[in-house]
C-alpha positions in Angstrom: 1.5 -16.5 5.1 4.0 -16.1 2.2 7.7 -15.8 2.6 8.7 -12.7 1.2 10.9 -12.2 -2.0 13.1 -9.9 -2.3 13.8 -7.7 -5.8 16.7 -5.2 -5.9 17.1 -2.6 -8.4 20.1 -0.5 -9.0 18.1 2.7 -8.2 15.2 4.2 -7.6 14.1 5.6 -10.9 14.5 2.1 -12.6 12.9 0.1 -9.1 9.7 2.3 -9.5 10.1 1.6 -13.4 10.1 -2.1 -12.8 7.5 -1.8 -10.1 5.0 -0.2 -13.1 5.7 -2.5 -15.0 5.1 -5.9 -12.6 2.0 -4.2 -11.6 0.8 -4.2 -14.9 1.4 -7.4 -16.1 -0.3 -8.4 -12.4 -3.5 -6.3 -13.4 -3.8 -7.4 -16.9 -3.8 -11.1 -15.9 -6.6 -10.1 -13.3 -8.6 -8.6 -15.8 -8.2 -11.5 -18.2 -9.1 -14.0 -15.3 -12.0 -12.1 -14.0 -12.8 -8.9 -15.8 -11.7 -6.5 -13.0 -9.1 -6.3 -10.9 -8.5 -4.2 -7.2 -5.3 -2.5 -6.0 -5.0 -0.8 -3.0 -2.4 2.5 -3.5 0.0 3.3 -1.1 1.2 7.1 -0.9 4.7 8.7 0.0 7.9 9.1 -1.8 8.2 5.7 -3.8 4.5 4.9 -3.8 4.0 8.5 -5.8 7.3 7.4 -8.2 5.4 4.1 -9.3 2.5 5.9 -10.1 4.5 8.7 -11.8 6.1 5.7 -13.7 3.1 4.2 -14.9 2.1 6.9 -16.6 4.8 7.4 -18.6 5.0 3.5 -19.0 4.8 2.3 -22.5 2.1 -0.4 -21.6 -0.2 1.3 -19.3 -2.9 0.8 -22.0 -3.0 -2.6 -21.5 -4.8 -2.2 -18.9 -8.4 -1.7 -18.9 -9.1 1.3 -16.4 -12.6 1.4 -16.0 -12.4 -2.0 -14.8 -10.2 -1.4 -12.0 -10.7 -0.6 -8.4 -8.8 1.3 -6.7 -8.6 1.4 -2.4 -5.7 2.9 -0.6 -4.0 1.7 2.7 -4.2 4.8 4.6 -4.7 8.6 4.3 -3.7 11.4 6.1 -7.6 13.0 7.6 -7.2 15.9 6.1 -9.7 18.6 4.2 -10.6 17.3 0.7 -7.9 18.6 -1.7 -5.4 19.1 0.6 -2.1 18.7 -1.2 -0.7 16.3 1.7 -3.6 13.7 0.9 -2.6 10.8 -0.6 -5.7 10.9 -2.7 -4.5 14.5 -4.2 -1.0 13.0 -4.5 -2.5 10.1 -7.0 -4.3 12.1 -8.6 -1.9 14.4 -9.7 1.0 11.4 -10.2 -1.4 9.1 -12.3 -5.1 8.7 -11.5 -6.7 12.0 -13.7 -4.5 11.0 -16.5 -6.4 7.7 -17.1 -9.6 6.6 -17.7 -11.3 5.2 -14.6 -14.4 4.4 -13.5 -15.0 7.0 -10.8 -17.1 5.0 -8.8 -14.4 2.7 -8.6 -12.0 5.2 -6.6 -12.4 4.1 -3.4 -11.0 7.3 -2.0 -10.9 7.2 2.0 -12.9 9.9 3.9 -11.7 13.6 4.3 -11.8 15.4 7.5 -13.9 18.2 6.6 -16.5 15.2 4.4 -19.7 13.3 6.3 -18.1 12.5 9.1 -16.4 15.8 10.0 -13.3 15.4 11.9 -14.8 12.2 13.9 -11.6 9.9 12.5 -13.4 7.1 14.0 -16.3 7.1 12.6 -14.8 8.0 9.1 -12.8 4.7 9.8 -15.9 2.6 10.7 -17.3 4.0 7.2 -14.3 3.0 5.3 -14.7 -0.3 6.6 -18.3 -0.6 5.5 -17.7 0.4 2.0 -14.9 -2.4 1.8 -17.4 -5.2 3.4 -19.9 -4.3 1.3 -17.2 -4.6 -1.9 -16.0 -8.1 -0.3 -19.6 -9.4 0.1 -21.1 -12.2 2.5 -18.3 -14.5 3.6 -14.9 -12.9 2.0 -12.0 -13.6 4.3 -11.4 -10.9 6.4 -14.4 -9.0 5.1 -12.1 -7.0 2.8 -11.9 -7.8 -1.4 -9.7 -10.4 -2.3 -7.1 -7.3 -3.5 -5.5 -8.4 -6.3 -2.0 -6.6 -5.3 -1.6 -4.2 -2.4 0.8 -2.0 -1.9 2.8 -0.5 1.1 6.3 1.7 1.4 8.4 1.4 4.2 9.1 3.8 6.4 12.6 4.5 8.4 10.8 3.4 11.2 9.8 0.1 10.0 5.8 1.7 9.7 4.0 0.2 7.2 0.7 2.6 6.1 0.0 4.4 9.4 0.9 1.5 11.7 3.5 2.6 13.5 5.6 0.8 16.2 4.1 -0.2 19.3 1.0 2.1 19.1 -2.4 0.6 19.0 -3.5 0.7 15.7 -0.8 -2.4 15.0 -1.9 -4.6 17.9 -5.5 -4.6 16.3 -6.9 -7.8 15.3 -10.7 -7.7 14.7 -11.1 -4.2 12.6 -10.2 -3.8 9.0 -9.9 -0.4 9.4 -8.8 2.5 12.4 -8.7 6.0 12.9 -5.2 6.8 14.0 -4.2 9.6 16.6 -0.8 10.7 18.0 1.1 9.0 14.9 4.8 10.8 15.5 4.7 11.5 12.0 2.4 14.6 11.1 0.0 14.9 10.7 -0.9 13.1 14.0 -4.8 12.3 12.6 -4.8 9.5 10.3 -7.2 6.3 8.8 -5.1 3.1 8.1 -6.3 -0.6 7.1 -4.8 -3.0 9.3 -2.8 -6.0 9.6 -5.8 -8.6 9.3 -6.9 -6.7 6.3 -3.6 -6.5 4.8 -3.1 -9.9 5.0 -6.3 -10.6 3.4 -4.6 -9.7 -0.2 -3.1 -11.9 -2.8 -0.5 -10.0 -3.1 1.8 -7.6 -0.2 4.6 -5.4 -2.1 6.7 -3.8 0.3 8.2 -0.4 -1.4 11.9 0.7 -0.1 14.2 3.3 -1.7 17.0 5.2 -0.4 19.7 4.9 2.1 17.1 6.1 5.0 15.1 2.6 4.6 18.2 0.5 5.3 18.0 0.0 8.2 14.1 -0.3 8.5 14.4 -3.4 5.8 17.2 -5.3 8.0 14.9 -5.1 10.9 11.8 -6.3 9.1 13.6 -8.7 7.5 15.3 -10.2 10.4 12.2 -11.5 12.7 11.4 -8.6 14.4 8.0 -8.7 15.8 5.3 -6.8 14.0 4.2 -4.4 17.3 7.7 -3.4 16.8 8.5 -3.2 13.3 4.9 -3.6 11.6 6.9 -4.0 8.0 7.4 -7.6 9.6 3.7 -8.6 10.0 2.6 -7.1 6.3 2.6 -10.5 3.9 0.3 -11.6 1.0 -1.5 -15.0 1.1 0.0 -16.2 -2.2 2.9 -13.6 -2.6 5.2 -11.0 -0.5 7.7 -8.7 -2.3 10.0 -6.3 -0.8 11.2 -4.2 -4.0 13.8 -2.4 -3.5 16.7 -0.3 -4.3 20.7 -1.2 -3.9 20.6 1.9 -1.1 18.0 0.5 0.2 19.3 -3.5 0.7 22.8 -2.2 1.9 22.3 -3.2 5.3 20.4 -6.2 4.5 22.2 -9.7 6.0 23.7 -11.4 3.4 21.9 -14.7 3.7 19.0 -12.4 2.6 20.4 -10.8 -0.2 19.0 -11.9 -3.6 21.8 -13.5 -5.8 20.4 -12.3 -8.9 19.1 -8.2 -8.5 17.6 -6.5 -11.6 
């Protein structure tokens, strides 16, 4: 477990500006160390704005695409295409502006795919294809993810782990199908904690006045059935970037002293 750090940016334009450009110097190094690198997307608001960012950033060249993989943390089970997917959000934000490989768009299942709308089974498949990435002994049977990435929600949810419902009290699956989450839609797929935690690195994404409050909790000791943002670290590194809106509630022994 790693202590998180905490980076705050004046706004949210220049925090998902920053955020491109961290994650490419943290790619790049991955590549040079091992000739590929794996990230695992997170969708909404912010996650969408760092990908928008990157490709407009300056450097995103630097990084070699068709060496990268590319998981995501959860998806809304929806038809393929549909424009509330995160998939079809990345894709129009970054992912068909760049060269990757696409076998190496580990895209989760679609509702209306192989598994039809058995989110279980879709899970269960998802899980699979990340075992059989990790290969025979990997901690946690999920790759070694190079930087993972999750935004906060006002609720303290952290991909589609939402307080006190089951999918945050699991312990042995890397992946769940999700029903009843209170956000719609209700059906969802969502890594969990023990596969989170399997990652280098955890960034925690948080713009905007609404995530306040969420960050102070997390941030605080809460307990992760109750605000899973509190149970989502990296083994080597855990950073909550966020914006000044977002840290105004923060307490101030938290507060970084120096914000960029």
């Amino acid at each position: 477990m790693s202590t998180p750090r905490l980076v705050v940016h004046r706004d949210k334009e220049l925090m998902a500006e920053a955020a491109a450009a961290r994650l490419i110097t943290r790619v790049v190094d991955a590549q040079a160390a091992r000739g590929s690198a794996s990230v695992v997307l997170t969708g909404g608001r912010n996650g969408n704005g760092l990908l928008a960012a990157l490709r407009t950033a300056p450097a995103r060249d630097a990084i070699d695409w068709s060496r990268l993989d590319l998981w995501w943390g959860d998806e809304r089970f929806l038809p393929e295409g549909d424009p509330e997917r995160n998939v079809t959000q990345a894709r129009e934000a970054l992912l068909d502006s760049v060269p990757l490989d696409p076998a190496r768009v580990h895209a989760m299942p679609a509702s209306d795919g192989a598994y039809g709308d058995d989110v279980e089974a879709a899970a269960a498949a998802y899980a699979a294809e990340l075992a059989a990435a990790a290969g025979p002994g990997a901690p946690g049977g999920v790759p070694a993810f190079d930087v993972l990435m999750l935004g906060v929600g006002p609720d303290t949810h952290v991909a589609s782990l939402f307080p006190e419902l089951p999918a945050v009290r699991e312990t042995e699956r890397t992946v769940v199908g999700v029903r009843g989450a209170p956000k719609p839609p209700p059906t969802r797929i969502s890594l969990t904690l023990p596969a989170i935690r399997a990652a280098q690195e955890v960034w925690l994404l948080a713009a905007g006045a609404d995530k306040a409050k969420a960050a102070a909790i997390a941030l605080s000791g809460a307990g992760e059935v109750q605000a899973p943002a509190a149970g989502a670290y990296g083994r080597s590194r855990t950073l909550w970037l966020l914006d000044a809106a977002a840290a105004s509630e923060l307490p101030r022994e938290l507060y970084p002293r120096a914000t960029a």
